[in-house]
OpenMM code with the backbone's topology and positions (N, CA, C; nanometers):
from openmm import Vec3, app, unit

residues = "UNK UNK UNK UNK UNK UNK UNK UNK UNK UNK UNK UNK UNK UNK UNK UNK UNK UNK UNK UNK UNK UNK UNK UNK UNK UNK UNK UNK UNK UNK UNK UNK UNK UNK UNK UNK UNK UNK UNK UNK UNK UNK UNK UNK UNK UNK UNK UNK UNK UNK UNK UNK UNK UNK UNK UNK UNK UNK UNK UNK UNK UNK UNK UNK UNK UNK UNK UNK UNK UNK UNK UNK UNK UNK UNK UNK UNK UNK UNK UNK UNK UNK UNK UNK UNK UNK UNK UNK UNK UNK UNK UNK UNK UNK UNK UNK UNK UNK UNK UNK".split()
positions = [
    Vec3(-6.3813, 17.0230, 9.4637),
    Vec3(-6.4303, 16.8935, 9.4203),
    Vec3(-6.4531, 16.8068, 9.5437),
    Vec3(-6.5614, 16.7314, 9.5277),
    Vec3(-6.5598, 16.6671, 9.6301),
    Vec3(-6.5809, 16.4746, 9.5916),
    Vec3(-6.5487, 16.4053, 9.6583),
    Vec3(-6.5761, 16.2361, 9.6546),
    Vec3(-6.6398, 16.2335, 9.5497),
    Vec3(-6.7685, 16.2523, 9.5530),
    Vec3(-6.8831, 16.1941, 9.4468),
    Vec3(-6.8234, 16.2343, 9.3476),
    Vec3(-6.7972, 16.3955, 9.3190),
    Vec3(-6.7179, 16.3959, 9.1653),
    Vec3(-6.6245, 16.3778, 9.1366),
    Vec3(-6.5243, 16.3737, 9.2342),
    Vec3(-6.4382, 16.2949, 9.1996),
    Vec3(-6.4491, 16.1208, 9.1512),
    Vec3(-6.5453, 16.0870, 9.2020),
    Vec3(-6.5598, 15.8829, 9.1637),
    Vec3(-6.5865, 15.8923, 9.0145),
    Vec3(-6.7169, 16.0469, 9.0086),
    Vec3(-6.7738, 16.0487, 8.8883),
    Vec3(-6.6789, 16.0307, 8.7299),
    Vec3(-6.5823, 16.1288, 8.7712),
    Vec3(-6.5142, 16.1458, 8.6755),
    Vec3(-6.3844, 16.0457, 8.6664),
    Vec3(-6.3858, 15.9688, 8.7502),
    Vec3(-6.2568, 15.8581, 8.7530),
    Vec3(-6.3734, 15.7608, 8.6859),
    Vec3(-6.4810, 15.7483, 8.6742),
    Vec3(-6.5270, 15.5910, 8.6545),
    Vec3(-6.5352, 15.6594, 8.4551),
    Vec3(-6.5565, 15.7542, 8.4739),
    Vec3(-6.5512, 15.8469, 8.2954),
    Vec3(-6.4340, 15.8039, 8.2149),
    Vec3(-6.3553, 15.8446, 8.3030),
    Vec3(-6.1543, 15.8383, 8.2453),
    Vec3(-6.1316, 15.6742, 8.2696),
    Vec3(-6.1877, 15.6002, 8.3102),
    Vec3(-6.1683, 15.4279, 8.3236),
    Vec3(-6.2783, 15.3531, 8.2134),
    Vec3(-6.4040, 15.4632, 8.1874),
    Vec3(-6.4482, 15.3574, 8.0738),
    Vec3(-6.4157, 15.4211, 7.9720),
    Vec3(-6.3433, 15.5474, 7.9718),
    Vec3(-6.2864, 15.5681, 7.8133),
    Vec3(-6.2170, 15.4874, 7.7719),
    Vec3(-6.1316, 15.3767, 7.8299),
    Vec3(-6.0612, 15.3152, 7.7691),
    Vec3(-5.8989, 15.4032, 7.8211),
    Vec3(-5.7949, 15.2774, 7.7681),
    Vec3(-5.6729, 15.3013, 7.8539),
    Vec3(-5.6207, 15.2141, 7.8844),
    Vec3(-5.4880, 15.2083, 7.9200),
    Vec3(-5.3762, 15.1233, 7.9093),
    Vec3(-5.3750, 15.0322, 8.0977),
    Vec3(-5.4917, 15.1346, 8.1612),
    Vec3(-5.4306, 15.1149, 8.3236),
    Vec3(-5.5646, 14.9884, 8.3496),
    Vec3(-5.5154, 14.8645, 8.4128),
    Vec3(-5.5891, 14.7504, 8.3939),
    Vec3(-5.5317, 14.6832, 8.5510),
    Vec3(-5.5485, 14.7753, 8.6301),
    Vec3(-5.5059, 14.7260, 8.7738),
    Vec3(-5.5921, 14.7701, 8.8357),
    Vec3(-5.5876, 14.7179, 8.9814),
    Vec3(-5.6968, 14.7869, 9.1055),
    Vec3(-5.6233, 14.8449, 9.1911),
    Vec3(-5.6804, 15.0039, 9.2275),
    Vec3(-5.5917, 15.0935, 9.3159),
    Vec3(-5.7101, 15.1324, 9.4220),
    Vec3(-5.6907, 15.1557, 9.5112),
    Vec3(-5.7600, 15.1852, 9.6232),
    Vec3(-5.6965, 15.3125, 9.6657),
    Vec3(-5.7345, 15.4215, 9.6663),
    Vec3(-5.7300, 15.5580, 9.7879),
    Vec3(-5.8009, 15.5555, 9.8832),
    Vec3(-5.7288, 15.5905, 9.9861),
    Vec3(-5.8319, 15.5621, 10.0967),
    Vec3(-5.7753, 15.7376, 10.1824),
    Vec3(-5.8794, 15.8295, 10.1945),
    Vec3(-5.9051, 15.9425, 10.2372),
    Vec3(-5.9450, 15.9596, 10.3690),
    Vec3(-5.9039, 15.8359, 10.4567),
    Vec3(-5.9586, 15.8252, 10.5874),
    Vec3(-6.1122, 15.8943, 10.5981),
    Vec3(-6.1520, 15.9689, 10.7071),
    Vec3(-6.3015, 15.9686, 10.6996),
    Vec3(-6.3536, 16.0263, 10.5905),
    Vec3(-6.3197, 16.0844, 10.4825),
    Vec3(-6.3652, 16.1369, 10.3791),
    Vec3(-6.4176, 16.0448, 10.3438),
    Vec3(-6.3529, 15.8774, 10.2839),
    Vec3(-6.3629, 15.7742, 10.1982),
    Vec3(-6.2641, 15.7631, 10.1534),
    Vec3(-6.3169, 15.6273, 10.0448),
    Vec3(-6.2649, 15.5426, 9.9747),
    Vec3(-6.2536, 15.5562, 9.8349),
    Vec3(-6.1988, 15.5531, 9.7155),
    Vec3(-6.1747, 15.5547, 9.6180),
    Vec3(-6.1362, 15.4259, 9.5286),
    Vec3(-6.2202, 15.3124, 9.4903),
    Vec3(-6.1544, 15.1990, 9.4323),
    Vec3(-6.1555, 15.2851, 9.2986),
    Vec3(-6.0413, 15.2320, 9.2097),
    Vec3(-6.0009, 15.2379, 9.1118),
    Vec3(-6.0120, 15.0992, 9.0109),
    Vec3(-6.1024, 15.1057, 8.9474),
    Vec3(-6.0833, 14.9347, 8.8664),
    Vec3(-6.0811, 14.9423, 8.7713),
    Vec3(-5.9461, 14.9163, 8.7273),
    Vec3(-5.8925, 14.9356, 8.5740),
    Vec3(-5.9377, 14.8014, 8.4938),
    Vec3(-5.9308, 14.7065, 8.5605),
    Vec3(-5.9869, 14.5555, 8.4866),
    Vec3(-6.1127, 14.5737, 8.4439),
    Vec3(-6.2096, 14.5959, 8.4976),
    Vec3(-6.3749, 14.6351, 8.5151),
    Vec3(-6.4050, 14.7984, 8.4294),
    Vec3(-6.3138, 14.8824, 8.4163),
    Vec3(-6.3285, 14.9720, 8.3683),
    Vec3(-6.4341, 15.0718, 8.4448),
    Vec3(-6.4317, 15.0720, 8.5765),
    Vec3(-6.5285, 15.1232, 8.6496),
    Vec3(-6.4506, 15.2216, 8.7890),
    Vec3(-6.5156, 15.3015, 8.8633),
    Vec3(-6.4579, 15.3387, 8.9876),
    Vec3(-6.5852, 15.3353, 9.0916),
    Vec3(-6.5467, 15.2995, 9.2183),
    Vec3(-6.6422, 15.3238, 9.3063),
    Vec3(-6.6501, 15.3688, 9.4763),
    Vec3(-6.6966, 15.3406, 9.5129),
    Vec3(-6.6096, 15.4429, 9.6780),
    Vec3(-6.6328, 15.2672, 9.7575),
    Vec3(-6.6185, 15.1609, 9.7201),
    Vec3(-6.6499, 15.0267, 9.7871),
    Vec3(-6.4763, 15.0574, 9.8748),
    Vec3(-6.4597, 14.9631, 9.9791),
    Vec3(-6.3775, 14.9129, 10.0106),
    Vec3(-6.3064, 14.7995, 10.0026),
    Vec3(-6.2572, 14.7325, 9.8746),
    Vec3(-6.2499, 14.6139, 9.8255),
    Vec3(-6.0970, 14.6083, 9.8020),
    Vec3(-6.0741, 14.4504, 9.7328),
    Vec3(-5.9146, 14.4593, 9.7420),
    Vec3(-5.8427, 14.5048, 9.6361),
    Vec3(-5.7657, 14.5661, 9.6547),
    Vec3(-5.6737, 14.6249, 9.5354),
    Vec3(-5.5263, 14.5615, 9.5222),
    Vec3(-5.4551, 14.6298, 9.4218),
    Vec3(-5.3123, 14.5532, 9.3594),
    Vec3(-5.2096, 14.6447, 9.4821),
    Vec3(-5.2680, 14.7751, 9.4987),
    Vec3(-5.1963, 14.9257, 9.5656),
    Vec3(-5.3070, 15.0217, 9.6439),
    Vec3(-5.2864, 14.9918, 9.7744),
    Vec3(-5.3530, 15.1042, 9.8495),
    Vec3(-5.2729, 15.2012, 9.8522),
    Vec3(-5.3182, 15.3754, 9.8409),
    Vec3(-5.2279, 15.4489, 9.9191),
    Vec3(-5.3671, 15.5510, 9.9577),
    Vec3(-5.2564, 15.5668, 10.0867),
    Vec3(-5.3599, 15.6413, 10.1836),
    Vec3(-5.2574, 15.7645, 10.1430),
    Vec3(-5.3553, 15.8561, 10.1664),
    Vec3(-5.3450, 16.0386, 10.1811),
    Vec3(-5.5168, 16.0900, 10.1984),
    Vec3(-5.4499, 16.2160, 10.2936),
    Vec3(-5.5045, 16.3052, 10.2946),
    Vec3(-5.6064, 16.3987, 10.2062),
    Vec3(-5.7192, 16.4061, 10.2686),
    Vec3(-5.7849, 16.4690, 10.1290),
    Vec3(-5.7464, 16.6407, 10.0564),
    Vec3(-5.6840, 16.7205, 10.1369),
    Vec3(-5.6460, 16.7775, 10.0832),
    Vec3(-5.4732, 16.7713, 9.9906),
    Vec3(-5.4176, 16.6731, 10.0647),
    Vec3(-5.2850, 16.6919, 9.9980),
    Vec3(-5.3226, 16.6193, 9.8416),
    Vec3(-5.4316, 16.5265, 9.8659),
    Vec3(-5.4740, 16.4491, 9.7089),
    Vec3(-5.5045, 16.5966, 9.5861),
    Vec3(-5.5946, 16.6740, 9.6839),
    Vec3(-5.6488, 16.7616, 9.5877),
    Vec3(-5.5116, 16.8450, 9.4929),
    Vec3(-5.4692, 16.8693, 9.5981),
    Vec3(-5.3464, 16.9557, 9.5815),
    Vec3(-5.2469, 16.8781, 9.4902),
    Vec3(-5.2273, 16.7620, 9.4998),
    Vec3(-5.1756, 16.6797, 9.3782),
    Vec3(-5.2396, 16.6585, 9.2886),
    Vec3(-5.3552, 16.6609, 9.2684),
    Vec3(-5.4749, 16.7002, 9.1369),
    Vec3(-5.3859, 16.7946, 9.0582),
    Vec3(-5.4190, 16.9249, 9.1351),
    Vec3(-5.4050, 17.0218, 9.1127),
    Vec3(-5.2596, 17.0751, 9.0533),
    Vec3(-5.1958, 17.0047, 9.0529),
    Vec3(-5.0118, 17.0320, 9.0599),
    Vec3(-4.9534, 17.1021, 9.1342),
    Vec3(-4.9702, 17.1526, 9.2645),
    Vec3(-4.9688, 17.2101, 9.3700),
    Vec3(-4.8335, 17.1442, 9.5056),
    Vec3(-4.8790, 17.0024, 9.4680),
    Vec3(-4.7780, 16.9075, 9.5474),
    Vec3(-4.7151, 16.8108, 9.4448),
    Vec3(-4.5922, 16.7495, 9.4522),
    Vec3(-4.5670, 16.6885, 9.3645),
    Vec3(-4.5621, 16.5400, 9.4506),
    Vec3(-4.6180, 16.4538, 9.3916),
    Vec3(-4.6222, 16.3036, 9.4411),
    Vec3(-4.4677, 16.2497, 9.4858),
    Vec3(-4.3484, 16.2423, 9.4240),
    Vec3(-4.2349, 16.1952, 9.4966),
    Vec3(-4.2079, 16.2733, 9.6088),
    Vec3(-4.2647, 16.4208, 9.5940),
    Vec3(-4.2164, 16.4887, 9.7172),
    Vec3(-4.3508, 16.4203, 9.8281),
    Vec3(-4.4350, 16.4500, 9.8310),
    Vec3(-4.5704, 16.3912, 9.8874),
    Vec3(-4.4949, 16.2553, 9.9593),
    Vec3(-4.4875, 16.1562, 9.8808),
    Vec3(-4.4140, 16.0552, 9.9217),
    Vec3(-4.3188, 16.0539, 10.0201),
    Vec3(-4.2070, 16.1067, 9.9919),
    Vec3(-4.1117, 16.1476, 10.0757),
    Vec3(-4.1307, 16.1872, 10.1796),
    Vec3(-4.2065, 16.2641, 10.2272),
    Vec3(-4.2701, 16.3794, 10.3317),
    Vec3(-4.3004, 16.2873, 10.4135),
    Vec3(-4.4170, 16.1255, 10.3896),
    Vec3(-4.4856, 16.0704, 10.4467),
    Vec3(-4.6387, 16.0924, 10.3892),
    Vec3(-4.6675, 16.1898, 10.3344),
    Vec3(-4.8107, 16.2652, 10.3087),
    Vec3(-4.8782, 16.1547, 10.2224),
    Vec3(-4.8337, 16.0697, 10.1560),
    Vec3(-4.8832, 15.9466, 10.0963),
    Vec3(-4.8348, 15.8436, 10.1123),
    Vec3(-4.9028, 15.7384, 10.1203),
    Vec3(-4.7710, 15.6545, 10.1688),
    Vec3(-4.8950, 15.4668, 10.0481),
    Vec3(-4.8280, 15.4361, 9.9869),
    Vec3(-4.8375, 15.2820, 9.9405),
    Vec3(-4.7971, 15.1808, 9.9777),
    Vec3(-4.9954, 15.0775, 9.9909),
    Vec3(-4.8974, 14.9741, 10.0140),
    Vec3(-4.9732, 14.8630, 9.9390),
    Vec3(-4.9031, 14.7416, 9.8920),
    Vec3(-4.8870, 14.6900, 9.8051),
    Vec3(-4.8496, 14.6893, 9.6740),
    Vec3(-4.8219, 14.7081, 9.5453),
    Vec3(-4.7707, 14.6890, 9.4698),
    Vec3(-4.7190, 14.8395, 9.4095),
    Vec3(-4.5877, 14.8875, 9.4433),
    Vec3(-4.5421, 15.0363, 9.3902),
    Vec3(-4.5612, 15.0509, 9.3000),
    Vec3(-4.5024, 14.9379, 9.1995),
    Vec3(-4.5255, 14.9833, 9.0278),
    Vec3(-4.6909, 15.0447, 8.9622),
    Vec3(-4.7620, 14.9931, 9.0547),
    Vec3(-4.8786, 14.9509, 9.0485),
    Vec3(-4.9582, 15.1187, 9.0611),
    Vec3(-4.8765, 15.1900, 9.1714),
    Vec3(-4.9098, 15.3487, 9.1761),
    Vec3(-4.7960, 15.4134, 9.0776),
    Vec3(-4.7164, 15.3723, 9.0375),
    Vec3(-4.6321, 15.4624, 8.9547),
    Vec3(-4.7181, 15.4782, 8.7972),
    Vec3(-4.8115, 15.3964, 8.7915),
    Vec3(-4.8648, 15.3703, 8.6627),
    Vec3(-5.0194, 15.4584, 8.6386),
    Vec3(-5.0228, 15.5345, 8.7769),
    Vec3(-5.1669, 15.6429, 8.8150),
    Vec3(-5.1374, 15.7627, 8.6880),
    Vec3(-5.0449, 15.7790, 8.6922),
    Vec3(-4.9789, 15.9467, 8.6088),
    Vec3(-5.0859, 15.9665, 8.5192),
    Vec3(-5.0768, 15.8839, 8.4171),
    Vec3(-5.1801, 15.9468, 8.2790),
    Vec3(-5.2943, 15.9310, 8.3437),
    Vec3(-5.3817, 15.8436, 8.4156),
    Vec3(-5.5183, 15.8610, 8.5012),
    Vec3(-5.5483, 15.9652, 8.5591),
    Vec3(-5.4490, 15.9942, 8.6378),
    Vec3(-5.4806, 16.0935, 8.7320),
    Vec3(-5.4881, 16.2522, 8.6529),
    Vec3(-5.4046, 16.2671, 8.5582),
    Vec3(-5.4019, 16.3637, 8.4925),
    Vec3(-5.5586, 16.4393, 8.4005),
    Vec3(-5.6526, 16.3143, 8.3950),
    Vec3(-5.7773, 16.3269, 8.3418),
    Vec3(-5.8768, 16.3538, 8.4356),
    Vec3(-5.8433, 16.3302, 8.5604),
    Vec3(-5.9530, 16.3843, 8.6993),
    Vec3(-5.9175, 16.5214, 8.7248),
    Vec3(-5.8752, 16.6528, 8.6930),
    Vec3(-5.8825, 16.7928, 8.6975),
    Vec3(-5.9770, 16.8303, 8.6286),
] * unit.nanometer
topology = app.Topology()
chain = topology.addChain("A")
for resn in residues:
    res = topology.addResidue(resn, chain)
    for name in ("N", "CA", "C"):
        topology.addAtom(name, app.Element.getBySymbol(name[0]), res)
């Protein structure tokens, strides 16, 4: 998978509707950007402000797609790291689960 389908299918799983009504930013260093806009019901690769940035790697993301890595461990490691509002990424789970 790459960026584009990945945005594709996050902006799919955000206008289905859903409980997640925050702004998250991934940021994939040179790969890109990932806004997440749960208010707007939209996703886009802008660089704008969010509630929770977390930066990772584009493969360790995939690999957490994938169930491959587990996010507290990821965390722990350093391999992701958040910043601004934690609760704010603890609340990705059911989202993220619809981008595989």
């Amino acid at each position: 998978m790459d960026l584009a389908t990945l945005t594709a299918k996050a902006s799919e799983a955000l206008s289905a509707g859903g409980d997640f009504n925050k702004v998250v930013k991934f940021d994939f260093g040179s790969i890109g950007k990932l806004l997440l806009d749960g208010v707007n019901g939209k996703a886009t690769n802008e660089d704008g402000d969010a509630d929770a940035t977390i930066s990772v790697d584009w493969d360790d993301f995939t690999s957490l797609l994938q169930g491959k890595l587990d996010p507290t461990m990821a965390f722990m490691q350093g391999k992701l790291k958040v910043a601004g509002d934690m609760s704010v990424a603890m609340k990705l789970q059911s989202l993220l689960s619809k981008l595989t």
